[in-house]
C-alpha positions as CSV (number, residue, x, y, z in Angstrom):
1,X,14.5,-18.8,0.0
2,X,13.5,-16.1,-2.1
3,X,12.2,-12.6,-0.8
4,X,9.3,-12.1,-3.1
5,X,7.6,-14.5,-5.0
6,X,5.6,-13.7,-8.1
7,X,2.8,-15.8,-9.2
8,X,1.2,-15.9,-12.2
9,X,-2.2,-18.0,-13.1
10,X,-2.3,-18.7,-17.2
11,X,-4.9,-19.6,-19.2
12,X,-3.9,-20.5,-23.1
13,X,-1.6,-17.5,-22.2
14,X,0.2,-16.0,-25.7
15,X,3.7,-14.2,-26.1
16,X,2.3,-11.4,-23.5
17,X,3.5,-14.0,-20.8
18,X,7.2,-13.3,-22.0
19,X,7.0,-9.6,-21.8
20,X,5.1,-9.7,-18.3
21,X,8.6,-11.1,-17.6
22,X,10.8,-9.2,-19.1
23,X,9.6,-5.8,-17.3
24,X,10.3,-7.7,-14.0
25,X,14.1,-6.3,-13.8
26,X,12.9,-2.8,-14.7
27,X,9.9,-3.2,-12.3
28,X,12.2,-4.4,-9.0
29,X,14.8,-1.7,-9.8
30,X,16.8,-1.1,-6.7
31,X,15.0,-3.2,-4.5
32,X,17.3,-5.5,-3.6
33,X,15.3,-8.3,-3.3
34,X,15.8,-11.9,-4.6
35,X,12.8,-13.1,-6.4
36,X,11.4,-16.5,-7.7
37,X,8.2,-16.8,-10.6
38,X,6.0,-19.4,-10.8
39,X,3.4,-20.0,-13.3
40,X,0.2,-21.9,-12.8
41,X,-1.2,-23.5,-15.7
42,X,-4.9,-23.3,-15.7
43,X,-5.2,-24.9,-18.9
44,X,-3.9,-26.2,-22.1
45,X,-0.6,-27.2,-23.3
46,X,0.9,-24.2,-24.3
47,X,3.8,-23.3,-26.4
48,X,4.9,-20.4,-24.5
49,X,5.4,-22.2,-21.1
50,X,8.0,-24.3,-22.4
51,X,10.2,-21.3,-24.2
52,X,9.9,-19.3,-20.7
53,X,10.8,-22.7,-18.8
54,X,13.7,-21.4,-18.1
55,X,12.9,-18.0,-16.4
56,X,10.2,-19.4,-14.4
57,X,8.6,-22.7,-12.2
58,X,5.9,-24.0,-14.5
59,X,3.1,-25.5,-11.8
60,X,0.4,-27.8,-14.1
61,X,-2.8,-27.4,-12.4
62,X,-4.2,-30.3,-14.0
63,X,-7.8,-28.6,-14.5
64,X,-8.7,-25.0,-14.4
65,X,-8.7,-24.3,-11.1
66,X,-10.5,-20.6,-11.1
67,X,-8.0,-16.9,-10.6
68,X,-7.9,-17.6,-7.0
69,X,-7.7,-21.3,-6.4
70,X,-4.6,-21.1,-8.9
71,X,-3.2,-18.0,-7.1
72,X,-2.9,-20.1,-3.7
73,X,-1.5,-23.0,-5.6
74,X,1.6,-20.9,-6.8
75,X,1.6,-19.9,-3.5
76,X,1.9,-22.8,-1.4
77,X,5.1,-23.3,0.5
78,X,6.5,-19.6,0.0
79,X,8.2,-18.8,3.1
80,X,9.7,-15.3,2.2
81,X,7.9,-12.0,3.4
82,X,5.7,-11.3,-0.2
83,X,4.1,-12.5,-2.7
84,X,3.3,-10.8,-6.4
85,X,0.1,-11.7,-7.5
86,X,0.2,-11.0,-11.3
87,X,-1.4,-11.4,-14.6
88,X,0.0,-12.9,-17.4
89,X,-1.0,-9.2,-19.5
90,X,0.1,-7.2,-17.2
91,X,3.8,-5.2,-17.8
92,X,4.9,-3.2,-15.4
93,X,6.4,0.0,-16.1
94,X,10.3,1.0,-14.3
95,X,10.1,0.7,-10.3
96,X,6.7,-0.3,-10.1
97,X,7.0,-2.8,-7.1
98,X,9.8,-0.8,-5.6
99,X,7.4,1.8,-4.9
100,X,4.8,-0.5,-3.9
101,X,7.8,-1.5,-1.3
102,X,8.2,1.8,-0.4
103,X,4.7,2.3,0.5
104,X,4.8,-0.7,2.8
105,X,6.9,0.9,4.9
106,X,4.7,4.1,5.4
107,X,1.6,1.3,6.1
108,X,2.7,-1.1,8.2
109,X,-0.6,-2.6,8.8
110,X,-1.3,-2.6,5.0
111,X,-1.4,-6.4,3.8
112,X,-1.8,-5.6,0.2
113,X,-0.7,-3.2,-2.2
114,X,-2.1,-2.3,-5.8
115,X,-0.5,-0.2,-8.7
116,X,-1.9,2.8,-10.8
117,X,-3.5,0.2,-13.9
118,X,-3.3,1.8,-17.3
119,X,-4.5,0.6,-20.9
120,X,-3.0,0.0,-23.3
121,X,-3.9,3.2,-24.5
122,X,-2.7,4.9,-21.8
123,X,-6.2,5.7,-19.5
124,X,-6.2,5.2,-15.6
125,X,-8.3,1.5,-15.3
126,X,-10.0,2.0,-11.9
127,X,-8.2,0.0,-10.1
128,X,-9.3,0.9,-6.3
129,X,-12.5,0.5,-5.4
130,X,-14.6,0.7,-2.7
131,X,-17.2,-2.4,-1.0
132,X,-20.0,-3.0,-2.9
133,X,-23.0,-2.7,-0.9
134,X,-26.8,-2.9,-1.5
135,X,-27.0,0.9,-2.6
136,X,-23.6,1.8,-4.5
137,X,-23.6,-1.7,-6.1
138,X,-27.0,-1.4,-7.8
139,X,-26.4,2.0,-8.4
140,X,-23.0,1.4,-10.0
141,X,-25.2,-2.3,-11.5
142,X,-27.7,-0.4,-13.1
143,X,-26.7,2.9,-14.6
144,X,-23.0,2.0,-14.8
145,X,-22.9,1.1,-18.7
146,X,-25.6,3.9,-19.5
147,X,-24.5,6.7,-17.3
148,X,-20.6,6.2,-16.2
149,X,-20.2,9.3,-14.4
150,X,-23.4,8.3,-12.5
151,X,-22.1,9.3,-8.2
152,X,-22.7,5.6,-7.5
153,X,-19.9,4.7,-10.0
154,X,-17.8,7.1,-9.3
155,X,-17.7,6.2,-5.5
156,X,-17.5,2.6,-5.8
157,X,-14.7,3.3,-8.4
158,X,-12.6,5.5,-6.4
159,X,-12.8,7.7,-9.7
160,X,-11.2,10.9,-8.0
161,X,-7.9,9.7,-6.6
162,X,-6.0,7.8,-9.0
163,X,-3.0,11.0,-7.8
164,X,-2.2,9.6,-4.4
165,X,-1.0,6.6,-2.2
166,X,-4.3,6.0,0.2
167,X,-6.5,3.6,1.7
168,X,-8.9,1.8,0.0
169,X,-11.2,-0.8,0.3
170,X,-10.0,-3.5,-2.1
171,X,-7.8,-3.8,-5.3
172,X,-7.9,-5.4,-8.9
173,X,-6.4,-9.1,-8.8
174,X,-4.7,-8.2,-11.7
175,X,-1.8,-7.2,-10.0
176,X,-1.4,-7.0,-6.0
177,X,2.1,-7.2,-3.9
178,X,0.7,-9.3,-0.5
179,X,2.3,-9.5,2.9
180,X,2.8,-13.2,3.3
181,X,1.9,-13.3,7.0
182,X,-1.2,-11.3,5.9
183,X,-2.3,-14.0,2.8
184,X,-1.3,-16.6,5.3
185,X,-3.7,-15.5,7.7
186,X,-6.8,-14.9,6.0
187,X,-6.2,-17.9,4.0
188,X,-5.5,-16.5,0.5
189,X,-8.2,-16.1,-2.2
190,X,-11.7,-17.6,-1.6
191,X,-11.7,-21.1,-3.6
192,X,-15.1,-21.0,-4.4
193,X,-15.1,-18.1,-5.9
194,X,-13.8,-19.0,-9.7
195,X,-13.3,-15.8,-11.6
196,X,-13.7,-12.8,-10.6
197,X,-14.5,-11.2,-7.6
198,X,-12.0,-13.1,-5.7
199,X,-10.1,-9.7,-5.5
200,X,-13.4,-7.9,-3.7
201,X,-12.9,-11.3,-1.5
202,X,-10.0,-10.8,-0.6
203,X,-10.2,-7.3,0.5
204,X,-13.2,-7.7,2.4
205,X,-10.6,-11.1,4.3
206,X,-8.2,-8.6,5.0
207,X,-10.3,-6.3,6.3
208,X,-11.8,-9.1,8.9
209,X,-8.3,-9.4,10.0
210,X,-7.2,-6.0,10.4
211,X,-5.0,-5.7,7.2
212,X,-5.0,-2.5,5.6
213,X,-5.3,-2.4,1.3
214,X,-3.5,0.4,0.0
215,X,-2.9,2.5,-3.7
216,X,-0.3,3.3,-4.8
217,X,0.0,6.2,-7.3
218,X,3.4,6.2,-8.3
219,X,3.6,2.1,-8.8
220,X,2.6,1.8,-12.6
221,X,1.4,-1.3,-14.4
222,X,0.1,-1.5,-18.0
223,X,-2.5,-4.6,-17.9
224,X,-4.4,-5.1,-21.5
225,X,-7.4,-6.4,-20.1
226,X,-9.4,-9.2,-20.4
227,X,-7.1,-9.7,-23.3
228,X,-7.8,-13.8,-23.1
229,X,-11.6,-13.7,-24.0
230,X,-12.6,-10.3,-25.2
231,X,-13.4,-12.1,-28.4
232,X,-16.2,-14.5,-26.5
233,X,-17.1,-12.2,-23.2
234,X,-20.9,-14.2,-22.9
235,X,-18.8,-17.1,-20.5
236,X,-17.3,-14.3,-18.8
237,X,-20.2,-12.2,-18.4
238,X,-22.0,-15.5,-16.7
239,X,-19.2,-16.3,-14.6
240,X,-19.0,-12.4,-13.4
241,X,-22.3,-12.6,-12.7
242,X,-21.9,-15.6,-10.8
243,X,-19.4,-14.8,-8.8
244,X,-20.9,-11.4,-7.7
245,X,-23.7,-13.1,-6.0
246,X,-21.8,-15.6,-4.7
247,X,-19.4,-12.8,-3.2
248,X,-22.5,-10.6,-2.2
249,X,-24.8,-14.0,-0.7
250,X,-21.4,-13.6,2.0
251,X,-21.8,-10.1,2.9
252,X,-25.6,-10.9,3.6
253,X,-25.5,-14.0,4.9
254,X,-27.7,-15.4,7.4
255,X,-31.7,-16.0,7.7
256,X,-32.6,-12.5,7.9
257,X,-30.9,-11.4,4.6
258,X,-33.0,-14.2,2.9
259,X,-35.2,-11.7,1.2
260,X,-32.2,-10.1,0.1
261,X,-30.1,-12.5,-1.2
262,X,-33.1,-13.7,-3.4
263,X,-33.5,-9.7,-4.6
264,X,-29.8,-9.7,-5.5
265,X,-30.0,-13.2,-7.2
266,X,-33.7,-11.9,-9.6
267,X,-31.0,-8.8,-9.9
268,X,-28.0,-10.2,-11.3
269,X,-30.1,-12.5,-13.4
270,X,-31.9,-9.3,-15.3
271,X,-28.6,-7.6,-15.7
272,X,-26.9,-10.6,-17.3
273,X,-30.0,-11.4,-19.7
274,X,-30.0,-7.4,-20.4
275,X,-26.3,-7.7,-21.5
276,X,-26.7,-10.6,-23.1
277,X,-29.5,-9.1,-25.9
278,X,-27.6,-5.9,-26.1
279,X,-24.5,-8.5,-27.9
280,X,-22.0,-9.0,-25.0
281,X,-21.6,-12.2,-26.7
């Protein structure tokens, strides 16, 4: 049984699959942990999978099964005390889930870890974040592409401390290290939530049950994002917009956040039509 598993959900994935895995021995450094990949594919017969066939368990999803619902089916069975939840374009740079390893013993009661995230070009992605609730997430909804440095953004981002290890509300899905017993217990990511957003989900799970989500500043992973559909981004603008009112219908659920939910449906519908005209296509 191996330590640490590392997951990773593909979708037509390209040769940035390969060098994910190739910064894995780099990225464990010292650790002393064994480890096991598996790869979900979400979609397509792809070349790739078969050259890294070797290096990792290919799992055929059959369908596309949605980020989350493919992140629990790499997961099934593991019985060791983590789990790597990673994306195919993501490489980390030397020691990066050491540290993260090192952290958990300075937060016990942390169930999930996240890295520092950096471009491609070499900016700080902001990858901690903070709940999205009725005034930060319009705030950060509506000025966010006009006015970045707008204080909703900022605070929902977590814009100030990208240069230390500290609690946070939730992290990107792009790359987490999870407590097993922790995923375990809260069930892993949220099914029915496709693409993204399962991440917020998650953190708001752990939260629930006590787990703490923590940064780590001194983990870095280089993640080239949205790398997959940048070309077509309309699909992935709908299913963002989807998902965030499917995410925020559960933090106001119930009869008397009726009026809400339908507010923050007329909402997310604007937005997307807005982004839509301006050429997010």
């Amino acid at each position: 049984m191996a330590d640490i598993r590392i997951v990773s959900v593909a979708f037509n994935p390209g040769d940035e699959i390969a060098d994910m895995l190739d910064s894995l021995d780099g990225a464990f450094a010292g650790s002393g942990l064994s480890r096991e990949v598996v790869v979900v594919n979400n979609g397509g017969s792809v070349p790739i999978l078969g050259e890294i066939g070797g290096r990792a368990t290919i799992i055929n999803a059959g369908s596309n099964l949605g980020y989350g619902a493919g992140n629990n089916l790499g997961a099934k069975g593991h019985e060791g005390e983590w789990l790597l939840i990673v994306n195919p374009d993501v490489v980390f740079r030397p020691g990066a889930v050491t540290a993260m390893l090192e952290a958990a013993d300075r937060f016990p009661r942390a169930g999930v870890f996240g890295p520092k995230i950096l471009t491609p070009e070499g900016d700080v992605y902001p990858s901690a974040r903070r709940f999205p609730r009725l005034v930060s997430g319009t705030g950060h909804a509506l000025l966010g592409e006009l006015w970045p440095a707008n204080p909703w953004t900022q605070s929902y981002l977590e814009a100030s401390k990208t240069d230390t290890t500290h609690r946070v509300d939730w992290l990107s899905g792009s790359c987490l290290l999870i407590r097993t017993d922790a995923f375990r217990v809260v069930g892993g990511f949220d099914p029915d939530i496709f693409m993204f957003f399962e991440d917020t989900m998650l953190g708001e799970a752990m939260e629930a049950a006590g787990w703490e989500r923590v940064f780590v500043h001194d983990a870095v992973a280089v993640h080239d994002q949205g790398k997959s559909w940048r070309d077509t981004p309309a699909p992935m603008l709908r299913a963002h917009h989807q998902s965030a009112y499917t995410y925020l219908s559960r933090v106001y659920s119930g009869p008397a956040y009726a009026p809400v939910r339908l507010a923050l449906k007329a909402g997310l519908k604007a937005r997307l039509a807005l982004l839509l005209r301006l050429g997010r296509r």
